[in-house]
N, C-alpha and C positions, 0 to 999 in steps of 0.2 A: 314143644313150647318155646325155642328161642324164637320162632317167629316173633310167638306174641310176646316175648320182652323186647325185642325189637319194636314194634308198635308202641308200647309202653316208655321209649325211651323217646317217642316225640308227641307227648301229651301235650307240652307245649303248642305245635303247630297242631291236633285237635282242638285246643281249643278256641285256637283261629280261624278252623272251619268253621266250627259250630256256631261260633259268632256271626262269623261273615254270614251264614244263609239264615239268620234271623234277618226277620225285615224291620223288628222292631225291638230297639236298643232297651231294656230295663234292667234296672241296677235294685235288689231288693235286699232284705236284712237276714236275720238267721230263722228260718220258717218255724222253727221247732221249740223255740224259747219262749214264745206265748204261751198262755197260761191256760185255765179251761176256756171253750166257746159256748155260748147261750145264744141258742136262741138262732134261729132260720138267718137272719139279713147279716148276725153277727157273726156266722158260719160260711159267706159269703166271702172269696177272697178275689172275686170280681165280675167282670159281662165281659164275654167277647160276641159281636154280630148279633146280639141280643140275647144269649144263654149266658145260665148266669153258671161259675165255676163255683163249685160247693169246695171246703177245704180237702175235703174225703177227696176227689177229683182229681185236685193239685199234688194232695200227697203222694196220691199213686204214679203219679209220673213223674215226680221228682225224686221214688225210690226206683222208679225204672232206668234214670237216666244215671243215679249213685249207682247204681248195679254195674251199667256199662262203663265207667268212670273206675269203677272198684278192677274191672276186669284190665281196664288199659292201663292202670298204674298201678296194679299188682297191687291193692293196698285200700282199706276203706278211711285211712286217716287222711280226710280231707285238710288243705289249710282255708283261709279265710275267701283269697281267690278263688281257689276249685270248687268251692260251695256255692259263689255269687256265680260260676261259671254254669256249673248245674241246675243251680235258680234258675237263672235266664235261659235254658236251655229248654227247663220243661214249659216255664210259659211260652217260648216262643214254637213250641210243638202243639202246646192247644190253640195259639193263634191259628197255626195253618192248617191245623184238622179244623179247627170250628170257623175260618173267616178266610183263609185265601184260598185253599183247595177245593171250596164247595163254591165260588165264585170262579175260579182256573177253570172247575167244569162247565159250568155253563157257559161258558167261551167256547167250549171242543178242545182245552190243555189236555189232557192226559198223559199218559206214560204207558206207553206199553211193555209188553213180555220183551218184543224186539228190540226197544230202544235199550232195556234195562241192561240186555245183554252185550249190544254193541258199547254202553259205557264201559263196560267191566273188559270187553278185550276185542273189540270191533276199533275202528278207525278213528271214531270219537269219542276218546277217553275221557268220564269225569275228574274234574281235577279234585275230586276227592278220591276218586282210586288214586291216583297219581301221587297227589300227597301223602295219602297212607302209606302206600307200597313203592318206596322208594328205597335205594341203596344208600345206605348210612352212611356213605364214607361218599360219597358222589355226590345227592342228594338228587340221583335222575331217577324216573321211575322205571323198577323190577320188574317185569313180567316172571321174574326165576320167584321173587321175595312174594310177589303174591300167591303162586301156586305152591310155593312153601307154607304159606299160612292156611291155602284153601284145604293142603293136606290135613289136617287138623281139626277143619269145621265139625267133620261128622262127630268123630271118637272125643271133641274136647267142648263141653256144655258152653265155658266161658267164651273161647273161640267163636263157636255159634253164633250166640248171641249178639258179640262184637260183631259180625259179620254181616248180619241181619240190621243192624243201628248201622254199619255204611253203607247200605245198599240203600235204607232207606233218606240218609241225608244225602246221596247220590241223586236218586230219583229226585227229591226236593231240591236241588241246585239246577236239576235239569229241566224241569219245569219253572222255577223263577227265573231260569236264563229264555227258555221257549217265549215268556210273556214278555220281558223284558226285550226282547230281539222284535218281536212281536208290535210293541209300544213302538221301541226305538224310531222306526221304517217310517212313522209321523212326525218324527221330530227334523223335518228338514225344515232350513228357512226359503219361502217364495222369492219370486223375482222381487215384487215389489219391497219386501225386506231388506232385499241386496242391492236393491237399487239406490234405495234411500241409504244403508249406510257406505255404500262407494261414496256417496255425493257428502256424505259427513265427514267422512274422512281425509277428502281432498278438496275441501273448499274453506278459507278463512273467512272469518270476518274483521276489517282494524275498525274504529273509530274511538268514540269517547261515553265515559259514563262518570252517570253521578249515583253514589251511595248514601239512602239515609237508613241509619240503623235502626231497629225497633228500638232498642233502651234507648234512644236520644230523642222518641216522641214521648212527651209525659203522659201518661192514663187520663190525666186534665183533660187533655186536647180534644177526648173523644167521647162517647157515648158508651156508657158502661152498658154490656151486653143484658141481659133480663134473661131469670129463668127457662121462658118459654122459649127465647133465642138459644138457648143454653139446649132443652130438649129436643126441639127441631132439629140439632146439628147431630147429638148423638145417633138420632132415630136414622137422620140419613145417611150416616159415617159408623155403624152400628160396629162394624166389621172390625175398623180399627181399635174398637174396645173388649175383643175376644181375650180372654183368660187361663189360664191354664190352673189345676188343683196346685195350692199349695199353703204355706203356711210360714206367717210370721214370728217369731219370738223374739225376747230378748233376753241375754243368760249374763250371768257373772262366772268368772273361773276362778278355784280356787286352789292355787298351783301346789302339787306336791313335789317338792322340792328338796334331796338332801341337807341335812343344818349342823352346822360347825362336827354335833357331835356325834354323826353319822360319818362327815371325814374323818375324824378322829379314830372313828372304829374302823372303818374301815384301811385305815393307814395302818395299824398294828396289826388286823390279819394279812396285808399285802407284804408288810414286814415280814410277816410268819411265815408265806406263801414263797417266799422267794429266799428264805434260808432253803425251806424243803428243795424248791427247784434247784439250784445251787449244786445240793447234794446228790440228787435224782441222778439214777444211772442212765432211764431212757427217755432222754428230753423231751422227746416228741411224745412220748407215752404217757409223757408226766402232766404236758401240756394239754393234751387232748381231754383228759382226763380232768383238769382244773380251769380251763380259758373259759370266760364268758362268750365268748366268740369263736367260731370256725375254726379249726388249724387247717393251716396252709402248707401241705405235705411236698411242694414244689423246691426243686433245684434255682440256682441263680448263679450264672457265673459274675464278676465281680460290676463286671457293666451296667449289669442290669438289677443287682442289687439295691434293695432301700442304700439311702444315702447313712442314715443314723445307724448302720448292721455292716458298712463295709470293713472300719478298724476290727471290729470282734470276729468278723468272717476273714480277712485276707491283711490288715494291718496288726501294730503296737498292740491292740485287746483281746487277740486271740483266746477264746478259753473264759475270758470273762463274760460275767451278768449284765446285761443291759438293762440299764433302768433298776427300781421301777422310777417309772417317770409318768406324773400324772398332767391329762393334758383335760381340762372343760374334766367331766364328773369320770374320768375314765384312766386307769393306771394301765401301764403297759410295761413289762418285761418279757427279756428273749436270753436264747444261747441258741448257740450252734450246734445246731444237733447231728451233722455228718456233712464230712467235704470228701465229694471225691473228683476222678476227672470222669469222666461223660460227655457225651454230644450232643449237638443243639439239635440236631435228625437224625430220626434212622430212619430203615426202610424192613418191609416184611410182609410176609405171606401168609395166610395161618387158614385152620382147618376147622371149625368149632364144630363141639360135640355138646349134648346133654350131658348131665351128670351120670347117667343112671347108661354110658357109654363107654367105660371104663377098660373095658377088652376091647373094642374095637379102636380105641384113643390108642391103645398100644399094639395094635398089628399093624396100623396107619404108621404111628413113630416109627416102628421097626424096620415097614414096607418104604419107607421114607431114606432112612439110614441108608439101606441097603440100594438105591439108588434109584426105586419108585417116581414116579414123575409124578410132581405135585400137583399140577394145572389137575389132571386127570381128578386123581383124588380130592380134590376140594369141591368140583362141580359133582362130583356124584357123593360126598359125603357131606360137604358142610352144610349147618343151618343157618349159616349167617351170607349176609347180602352178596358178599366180597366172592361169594363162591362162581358168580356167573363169570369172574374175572381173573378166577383160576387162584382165590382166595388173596390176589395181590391187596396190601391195602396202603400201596405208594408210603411215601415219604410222609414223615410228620413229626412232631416232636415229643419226647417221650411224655413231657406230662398231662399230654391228650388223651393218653389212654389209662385205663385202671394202671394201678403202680405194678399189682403181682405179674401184669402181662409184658409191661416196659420194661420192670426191674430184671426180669430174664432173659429178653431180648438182648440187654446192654450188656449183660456179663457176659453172653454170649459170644464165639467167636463168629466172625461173616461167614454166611452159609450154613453154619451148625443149627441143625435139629433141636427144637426143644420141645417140653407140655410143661403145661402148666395149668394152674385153677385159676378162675376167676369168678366174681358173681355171676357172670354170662354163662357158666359152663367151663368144657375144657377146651383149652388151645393145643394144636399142633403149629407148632410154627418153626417159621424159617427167617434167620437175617439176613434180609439181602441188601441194605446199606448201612455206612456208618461215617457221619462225619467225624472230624480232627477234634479229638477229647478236648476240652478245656476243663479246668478247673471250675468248679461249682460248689456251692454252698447250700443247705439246707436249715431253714431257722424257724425254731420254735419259739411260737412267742404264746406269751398269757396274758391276756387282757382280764383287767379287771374293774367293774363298773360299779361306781357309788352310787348307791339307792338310797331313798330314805325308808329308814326305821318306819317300826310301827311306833313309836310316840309321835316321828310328824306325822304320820299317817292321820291320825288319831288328832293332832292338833289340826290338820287340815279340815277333816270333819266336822270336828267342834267349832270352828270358824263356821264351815257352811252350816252346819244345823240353828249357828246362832242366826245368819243373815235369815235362813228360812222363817222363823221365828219373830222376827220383824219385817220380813217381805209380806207373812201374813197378816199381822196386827197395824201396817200401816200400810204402805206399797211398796211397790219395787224399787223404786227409783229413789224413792226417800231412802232405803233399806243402802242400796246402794252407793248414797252420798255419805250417810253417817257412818260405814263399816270401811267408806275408800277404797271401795272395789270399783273397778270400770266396768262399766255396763256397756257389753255387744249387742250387736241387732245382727239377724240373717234370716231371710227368706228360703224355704225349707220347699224343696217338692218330693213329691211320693217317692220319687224313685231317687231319690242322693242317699248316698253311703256317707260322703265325709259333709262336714260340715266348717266351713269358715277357720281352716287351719287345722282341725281335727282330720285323723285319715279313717278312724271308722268309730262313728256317732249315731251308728244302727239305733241305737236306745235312745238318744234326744228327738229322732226322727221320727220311731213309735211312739214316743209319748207325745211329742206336738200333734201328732193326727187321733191323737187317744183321748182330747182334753176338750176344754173348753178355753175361752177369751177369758183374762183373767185368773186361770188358773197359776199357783206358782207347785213349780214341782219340788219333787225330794231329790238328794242329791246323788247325782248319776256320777258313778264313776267311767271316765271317758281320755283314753290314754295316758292313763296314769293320774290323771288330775279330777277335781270333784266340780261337776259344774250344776248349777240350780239353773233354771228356765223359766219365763213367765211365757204362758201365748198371747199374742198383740190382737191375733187377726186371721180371718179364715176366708179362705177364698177356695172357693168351688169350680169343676169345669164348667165352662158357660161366659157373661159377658162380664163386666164390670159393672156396678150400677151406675147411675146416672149423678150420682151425689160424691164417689169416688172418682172418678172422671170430669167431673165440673172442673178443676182446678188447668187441667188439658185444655179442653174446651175454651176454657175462658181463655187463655192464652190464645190461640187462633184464631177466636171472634177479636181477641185484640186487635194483632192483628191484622187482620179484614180490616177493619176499619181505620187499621193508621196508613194502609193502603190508602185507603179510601181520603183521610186528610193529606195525604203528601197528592192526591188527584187535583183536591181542592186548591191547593198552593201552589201547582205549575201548570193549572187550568191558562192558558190561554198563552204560554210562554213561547216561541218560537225557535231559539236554538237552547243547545246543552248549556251556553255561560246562563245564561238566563235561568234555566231551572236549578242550576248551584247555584244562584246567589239570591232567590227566593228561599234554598232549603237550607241555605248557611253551609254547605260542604264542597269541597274541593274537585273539580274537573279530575278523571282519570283518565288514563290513554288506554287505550286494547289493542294490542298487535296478537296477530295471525292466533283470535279462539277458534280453534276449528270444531265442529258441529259433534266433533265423539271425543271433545275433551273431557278429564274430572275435575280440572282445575281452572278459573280465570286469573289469570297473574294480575297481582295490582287488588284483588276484589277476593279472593278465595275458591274455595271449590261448593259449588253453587250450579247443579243440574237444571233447574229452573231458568236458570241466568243463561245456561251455554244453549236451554231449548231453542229460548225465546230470542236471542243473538241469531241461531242458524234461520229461525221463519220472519225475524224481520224486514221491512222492505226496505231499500239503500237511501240513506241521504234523509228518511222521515225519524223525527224526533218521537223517539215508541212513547205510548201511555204506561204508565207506574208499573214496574211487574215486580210483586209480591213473592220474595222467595225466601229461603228459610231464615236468614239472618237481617234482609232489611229489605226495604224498598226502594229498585233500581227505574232509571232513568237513564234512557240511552241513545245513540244515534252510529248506526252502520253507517260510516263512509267511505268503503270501499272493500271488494270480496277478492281473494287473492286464489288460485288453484295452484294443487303440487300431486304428484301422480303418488301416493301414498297408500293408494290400495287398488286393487283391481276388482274386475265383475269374479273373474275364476277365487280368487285369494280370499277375498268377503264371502263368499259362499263357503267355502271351505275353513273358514274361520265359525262364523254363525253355527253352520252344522255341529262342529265341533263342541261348540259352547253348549249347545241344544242337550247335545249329549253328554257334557259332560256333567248337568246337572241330570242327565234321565235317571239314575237311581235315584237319589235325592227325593225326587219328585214323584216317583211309585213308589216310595218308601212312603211318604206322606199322606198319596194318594188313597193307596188302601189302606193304612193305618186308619186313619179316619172315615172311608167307607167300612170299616170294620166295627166302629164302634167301640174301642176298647178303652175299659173302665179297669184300673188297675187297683187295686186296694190292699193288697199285699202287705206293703208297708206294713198295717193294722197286726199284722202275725210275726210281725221280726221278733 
């Protein structure tokens, strides 16, 4: 079994596998806290490629992937992380059963018997083997640590298991990299691409321009656009009013906050706390035992000491209490809880055994003593990574490793033999370096954090329940102005966890998708503080309407048309003075815009402006060109070249670019050939 606490000790980089070969990123809430389901469509927790996921569906694979989650971290106590990790995990395993693997087939993707095998120990390794089965102290990949762990598969059910969930997010990486290698081979740019941007990038244009702003034509000036102009433009620009599901509210927070007579209590038991500590025989025992926070079990020699812990560790305070000292809602006191001399590294060998290896830990010790050669004995005995390397595990600093394996190393003389226990099992070890001891310190400290009581609790409450109370009987915003609460607004989509400063607002996020327009909710407790909600506004996947959009629209038919009057006012003008002093604005210079810039100096950064600069002809005063901040007027008087890019370099750049969006862009791609309707959310 050390294999698999070895595995177990890089859940972390799991679940940056598991991540990375999702092709579709979702962030969902606590599936299990919803309440009963009614009813077929309300039993519905979404469509992928047109089936639709019943919650029965979801459930099952979201305890198969807790299972194998349970197995890698020795542990089914998930935190809030590892559950949004297994969320995403099992939707994104019925995305690729029900929408990309049944499309990868019909391409001719597959995986064979052969490929599965050459990942696993053929020439092209998946870099989820690699990742899994790497040596812990190297971080290269094992072929020893893997067939350490393949030991195992048959006789151990969990092992199994685990082993079958890589093999199969194996295959899955190998197949989205086959398609994607696949895609990639089109994504080159042509000559005529490379042609055009060599000539962009080494050609200027200088001369002069005139800017007239949109704000500096009055709405007077023009023809107010009409309805029908208004619909016309949607129907042909339809694309740019696509939407995504989401959802607007607006909430008031009603902050729970400790009140005078919460510090006050809580100053008399921090009083109380730190007589005991004071007296306490094992500081760090005492600490561990009472700190709102962490203890920090690590040595410090005087350098690298807190600055506020050096007098009580090595000057004048030796032996005294630090603090308490309260800093924002948080008291803090320390002592010294052991100084010895130690070293900043050591070095050492070791042997790791099971627990349940107790006689063979002591004929290894003994064979050891007696003059055994270790290299030998670790490759044929240990279960930990280090064994391929003849159990060496270099240089490092003691507080890297568990303390019971350090703490014996150190006492240790160079070269002396020890065992010892750890959570890993048992050590055989050897010290074979030791730097120049200095002096170090170890400090227990106890934080202590002021909360508020249940009276503010309770008065917090009684605030919200009163706002709700007149958020119902009149509105919200009235509700709002008479109680002196600021009123927030945020836009909510299905898959957000936090919300506008909250880090998890799972419950404001079900109930906006659980309600109607107008609704005002009850009061959610959401990081400690009570917030109420009203919904504004519901928007669906699909387009925007045509009445929501009008306000867009109508700006760009503006627009169009003051295009259209600044036409009408340098109609017939001959040079650039001429057209500023018809439009009332000042001549500009343009030196060297070259055809692939994002900026015009003088004018802004204006794409439009640097097109129409690179296709205009030399020496002719251009017609009006409408670009996003005003309407320009200009004259090329001369193109300047500079060898800035070449045919080979352009090409090799474009390519580049090509690719560096091609995930991106198959993420998208089949995302949305997939169809996928998520409604999750609905179940947090």
């Amino acid at each position: 079994m050390a294999t698999l606490n070895d595995l177990r000790t890089k859940g972390g980089l799991l679940v940056t596998i598991v991540i990375a070969l999702g092709l579709v990123a979702f962030l969902l809430g606590d599936l299990f806290s919803s309440g009963s389901i009614f009813g077929s469509r309300a039993n519905r927790v979404g469509k992928i490629n047109g089936k639709n996921i019943e919650y029965q569906e979801y459930l099952v694979q979201t305890e198969y992937v807790k299972n194998i989650y349970s197995s890698l971290y020795g542990s089914s106590a998930f935190d809030a992380a590892q559950y949004d990790a297994i969320y995403n995990e099992a939707w994104n395993d019925l995305v690729m059963a029900n929408a990309f693997t049944p499309s990868f087939q019909k391409l001719g993707l597959t995986i064979s018997d052969a490929e599965i095998v050459d990942m696993i120990q053929g020439g092209f390794l998946s870099p989820v083997i690699t990742g899994f089965f790497s040596d812990p102290n190297t971080g290269v990949y094992s072929a020893d640590v893997l067939r350490n762990f393949l030991a195992q598969v048959e006789s151990n059910p969990m092992a199994y298991d685990l082993w079958n969930y890589i093999k199969k997010k194996a295959a899955e990486q190998r197949l989205i990299s086959n398609f994607t290698t696949l895609v990639g081979a089109g994504f080159v740019a042509n000559n005529v691409d490379v042609e055009n941007s060599v000539a962009a990038a080494n050609k200027a244009s200088n001369g002069k321009i005139v800017v007239k702003p949109y704000y500096t034509i009055a709405d007077s000036l023009i023809v107010s656009p009409t309805d029908a102009e208004v619909k016309k433009y949607y129907n042909a620009h339809k694309e740019l009013f696509r939407q995504s599901t989401s959802r607007s509210v607006e909430y008031v927070v009603f902050n729970v906050e400790p009140s005078e007579a919460d510090f006050a209590e809580a100053k008399e038991a921090v009083e109380t706390l730190a007589e005991e500590f004071k007296a306490a025989d094992n500081a760090l025992q005492f600490a561990a035992t009472t700190t709102h926070s962490s203890v920090d079990n690590r040595y410090y020699a005087e350098d690298k000491i807190a600055e506020e812990y050096k007098a009580y560790a090595f000057g004048r305070k030796k032996g005294e209490l630090y603090g308490p000292v309260l800093k924002g809602n948080t008291y803090t006191m320390a002592r010294i809880s052991d100084i010895r001399n130690m070293p900043d590294e050591i070095g050492a060998r070791h042997i790791l055994l099971s627990f349940d290896q107790q006689e063979l830990a002591d004929s290894i010790y003994n064979a050891l003593r007696k003059g055994a050669k270790f290299a030998e004995l670790a490759e044929k005995y240990s279960l930990d990574g280090s064994a391929q390397n003849g159990g060496d595990l270099g240089r490092f600093a003691p507080e890297v490793m568990v303390p019971e394996f350090s703490n014996a190393l150190i006492d240790a003389k160079l070269n002396e033999i020890v065992k010892v226990e750890s959570q890993f099992g048992i050590h055989v070890a050897q010290l074979t370096f030791r730097s120049r001891p200095v002096r170090k310190a170890q400090v227990a400290t106890i934080t202590y954090d002021v909360v508020a009581g249940d009276a503010t609790i309770q008065e917090a409450a009684n605030e919200a329940a009163k706002f709700i109370a007149a958020a119902n009987e009149s509105d919200f915003a009235t509700a709002a102005a008479e109680q002196g609460v600021a009123k927030r607004s945020a836009r909510i989509r299905n898959t957000d966890r936090g919300v506008s400063g909250f880090d998890d607002a799972r419950e404001l996020v079900r109930w906006a998708y659980n309600n109607k327009v107008g609704k005002v909710s009850g009061a959610m407790e959401i990081d400690g503080d009570y917030v109420v909600a009203t919904l504004t506004d519901i928007r669906e996947e699909g387009y925007l309407p045509v009445a929501e959009a009008k306000s867009r629209i109508l700006n760009q038919l503006r627009n169009e048309a003051k295009q259209a009057w600044v036409a009408e006012q340098v109609a017939g003008v001959a040079t650039i003075e001429e057209a500023a002093e018809k439009l009332g604005v000042e001549v500009v210079d343009l030196e060297a815009v070259y055809g692939n810039a994002n900026n015009v100096v003088g004018v802004g950064p204006d794409m439009k402006l640097v097109g129409a600069l690179a296709a205009a002809e030399e020496g002719v005063l251009s017609a009006p060109v409408a670009g996003n901040y005003g309407v320009y007027v200009f004259s090329v008087t001369e193109r300047t070249t500079a060898e800035n890019a070449t045919v080979e370099a352009e090409k090799v750049r474009l390519d580049s670019y090509q690719l560096y969006y091609l995930n991106e862009r198959i993420d998208q791609a089949l995302s949305e050939g997939a169809e996928i309707e998520d409604n999750r959310v609905k179940f947090f």
